[in-house]
C-alpha positions in Angstrom: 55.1 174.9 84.8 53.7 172.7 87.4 51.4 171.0 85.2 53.5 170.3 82.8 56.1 168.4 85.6 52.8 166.4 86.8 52.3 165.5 83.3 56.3 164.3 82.8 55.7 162.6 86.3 52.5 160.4 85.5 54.4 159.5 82.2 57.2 158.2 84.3 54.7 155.6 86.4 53.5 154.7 83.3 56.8 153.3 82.4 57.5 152.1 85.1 54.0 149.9 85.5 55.1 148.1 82.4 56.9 145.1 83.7 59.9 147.4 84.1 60.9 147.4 80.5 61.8 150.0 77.7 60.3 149.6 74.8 61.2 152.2 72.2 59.1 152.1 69.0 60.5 154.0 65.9 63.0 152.3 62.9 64.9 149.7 64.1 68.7 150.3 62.6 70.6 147.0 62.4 74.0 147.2 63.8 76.7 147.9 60.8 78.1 144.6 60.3 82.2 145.2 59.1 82.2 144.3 55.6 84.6 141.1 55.1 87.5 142.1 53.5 87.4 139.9 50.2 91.0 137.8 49.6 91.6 136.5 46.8 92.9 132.8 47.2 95.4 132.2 44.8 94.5 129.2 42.4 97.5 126.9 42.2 98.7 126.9 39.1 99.0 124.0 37.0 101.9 122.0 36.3 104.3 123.1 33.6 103.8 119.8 31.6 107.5 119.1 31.5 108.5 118.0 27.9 109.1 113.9 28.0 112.9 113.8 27.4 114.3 110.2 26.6 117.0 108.6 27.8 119.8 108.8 25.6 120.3 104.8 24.5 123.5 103.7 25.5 126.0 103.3 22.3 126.7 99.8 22.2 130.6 99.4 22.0 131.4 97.9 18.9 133.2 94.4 18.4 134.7 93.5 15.9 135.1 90.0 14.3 138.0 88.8 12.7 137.0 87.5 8.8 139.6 85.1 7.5 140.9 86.6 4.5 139.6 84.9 1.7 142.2 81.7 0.0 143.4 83.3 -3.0 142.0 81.3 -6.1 144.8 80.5 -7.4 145.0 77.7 -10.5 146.1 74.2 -8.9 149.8 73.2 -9.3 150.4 70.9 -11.5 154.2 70.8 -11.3 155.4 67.2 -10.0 152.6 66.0 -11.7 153.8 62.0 -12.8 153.0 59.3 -14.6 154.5 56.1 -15.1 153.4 53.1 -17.3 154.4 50.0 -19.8 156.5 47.6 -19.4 160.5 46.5 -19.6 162.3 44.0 -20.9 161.9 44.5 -25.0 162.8 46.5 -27.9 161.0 48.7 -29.7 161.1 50.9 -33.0 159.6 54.5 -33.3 157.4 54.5 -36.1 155.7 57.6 -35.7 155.6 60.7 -33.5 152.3 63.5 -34.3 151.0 66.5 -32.8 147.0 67.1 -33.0 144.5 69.5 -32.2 141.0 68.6 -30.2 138.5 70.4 -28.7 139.8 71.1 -25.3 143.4 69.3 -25.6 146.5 68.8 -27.4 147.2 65.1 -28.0 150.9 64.0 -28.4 151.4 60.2 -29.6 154.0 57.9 -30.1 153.8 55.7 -32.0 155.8 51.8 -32.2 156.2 49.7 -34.9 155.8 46.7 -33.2 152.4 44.9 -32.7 152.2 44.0 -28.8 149.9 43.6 -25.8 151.8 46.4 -23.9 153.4 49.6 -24.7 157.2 50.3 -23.5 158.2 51.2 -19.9 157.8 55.3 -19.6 158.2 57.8 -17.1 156.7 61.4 -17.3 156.9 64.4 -15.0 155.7 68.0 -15.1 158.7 70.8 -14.5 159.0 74.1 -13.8 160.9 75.2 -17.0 162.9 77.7 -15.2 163.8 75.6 -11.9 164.4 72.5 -14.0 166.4 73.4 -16.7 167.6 70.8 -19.2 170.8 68.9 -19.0 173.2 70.0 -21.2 176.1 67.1 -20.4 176.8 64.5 -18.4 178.4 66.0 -16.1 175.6 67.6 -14.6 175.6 71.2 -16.7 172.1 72.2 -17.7 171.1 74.6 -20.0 167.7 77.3 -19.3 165.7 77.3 -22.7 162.8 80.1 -22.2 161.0 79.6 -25.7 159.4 76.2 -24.3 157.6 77.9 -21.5 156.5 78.2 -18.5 156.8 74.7 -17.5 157.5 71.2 -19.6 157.0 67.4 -19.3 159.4 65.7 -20.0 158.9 62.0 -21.3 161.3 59.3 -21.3 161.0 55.7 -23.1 163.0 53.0 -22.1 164.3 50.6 -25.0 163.1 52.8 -27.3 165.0 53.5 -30.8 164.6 55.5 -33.7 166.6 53.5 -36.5 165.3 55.3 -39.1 163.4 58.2 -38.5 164.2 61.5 -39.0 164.2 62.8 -35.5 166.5 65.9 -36.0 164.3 66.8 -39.1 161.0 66.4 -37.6 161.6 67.9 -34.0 161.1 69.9 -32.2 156.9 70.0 -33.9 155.8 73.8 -33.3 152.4 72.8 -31.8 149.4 74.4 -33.6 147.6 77.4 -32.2 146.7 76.5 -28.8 146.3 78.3 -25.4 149.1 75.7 -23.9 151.3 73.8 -25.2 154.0 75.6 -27.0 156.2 73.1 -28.9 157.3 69.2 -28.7 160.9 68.2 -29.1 164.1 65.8 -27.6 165.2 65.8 -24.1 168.5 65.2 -23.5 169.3 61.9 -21.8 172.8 60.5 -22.2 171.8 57.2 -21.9 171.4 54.7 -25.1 169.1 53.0 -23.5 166.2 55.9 -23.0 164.6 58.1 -25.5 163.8 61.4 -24.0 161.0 64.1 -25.2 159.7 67.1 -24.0 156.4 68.9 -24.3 156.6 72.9 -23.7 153.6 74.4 -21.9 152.7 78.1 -22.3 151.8 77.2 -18.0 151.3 74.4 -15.6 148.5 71.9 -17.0 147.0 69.2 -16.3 147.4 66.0 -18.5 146.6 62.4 -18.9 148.1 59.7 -20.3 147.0 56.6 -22.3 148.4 53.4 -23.9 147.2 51.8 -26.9 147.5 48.6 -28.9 146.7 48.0 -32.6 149.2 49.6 -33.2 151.1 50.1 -29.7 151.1 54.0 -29.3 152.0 56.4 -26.1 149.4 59.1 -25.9 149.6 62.2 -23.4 147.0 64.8 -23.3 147.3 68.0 -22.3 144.2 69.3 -20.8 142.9 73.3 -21.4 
């Protein structure tokens, strides 16, 4: 028992003689480190890509522009159409009145017996048949004929006489077929000194007019 306490004792200077340290030899055991709790850091998430919507383009409002209605094409008006030509101051003899047929006209002469520089004085005016009826006296009365048309001229010949021709037998001349003019016949004048004539017309037309020598002749034609 004693020995065994000196032996415990001298260990105990030992110890103590060593700079006053304790080293203890054996497996050195690390201190447990705490184990980081892992976190998961969240990873953003991207961007919903956002469908690229346009901008509705603003509906102009509308205008509107005013169009002229277009000018009806209506056929020129040839009613009040005139002519007037010859000359006064003589007598003259109907020799011959005709009716003929061309290409694109009808051509009404008259026709004097006398051989002259001039023709006789003559007025001529397009009517509307209907408006302008023809006189039926001298007092003014007129008298609608529809069988000569739509619209006349009516021709009248100053000092002009028809000492022996037929006039009641060869007027009124049916014209032949023809997209205008529908007959030729006598307009009434009441006056001895004028010779009146008509020329029906299927419609307004144009016409011309024309004075010949060799023999002295009145020519109108009516245009289609």
């Amino acid at each position: 028992m004693f020995r065994r306490a000196a032996l415990l004792g001298i260990v105990l200077l030992g110890l103590a003689g060593c700079g006053g340290g304790v080293e203890l030899k054996g497996t050195v055991v690390p201190a447990r480190t705490a184990t980081p709790t892992w976190t998961p850091t969240p990873v953003p998430t991207p961007p919903t890509a956002q469908p690229h919507i346009l901008a509705p383009t603003p509906t102009p409002a509308p205008t509107f522009t005013l169009v002229p209605s277009p000018t009806s094409a209506l056929p020129p008006s040839y009613i009040g159409l005139s002519h007037e030509g010859g000359t006064l101051g003589q007598v003259w003899q109907l020799a011959d009145i005709r009716v003929g047929l061309h290409p694109d006209r009808i051509r009404v002469v008259w026709e004097m017996k006398e051989a002259r520089e001039s023709a006789p004085h003559f007025t001529m005016v397009e009517v509307d048949n209907a408006q302008t009826p023809f006189p039926s006296g001298p007092g003014g009365q007129t008298t609608y004929d529809p069988s000569w048309g739509q619209a006349r001229i009516d021709v009248l010949i100053s000092d002009l006489y028809a000492i022996g021709y037929p006039l009641q037998e060869r007027l009124p001349m049916i014209a032949p077929e023809n997209p205008v003019v529908t007959k030729v016949g006598l307009y009434p004048t009441y006056d001895d000194a004028l010779l009146g004539f008509s020329i029906g017309l299927k419609r307004p037309a144009a016409y011309e007019v024309t004075t010949l020598t060799d023999p002295v002749r009145i020519v109108v034609d009516v245009l289609y």
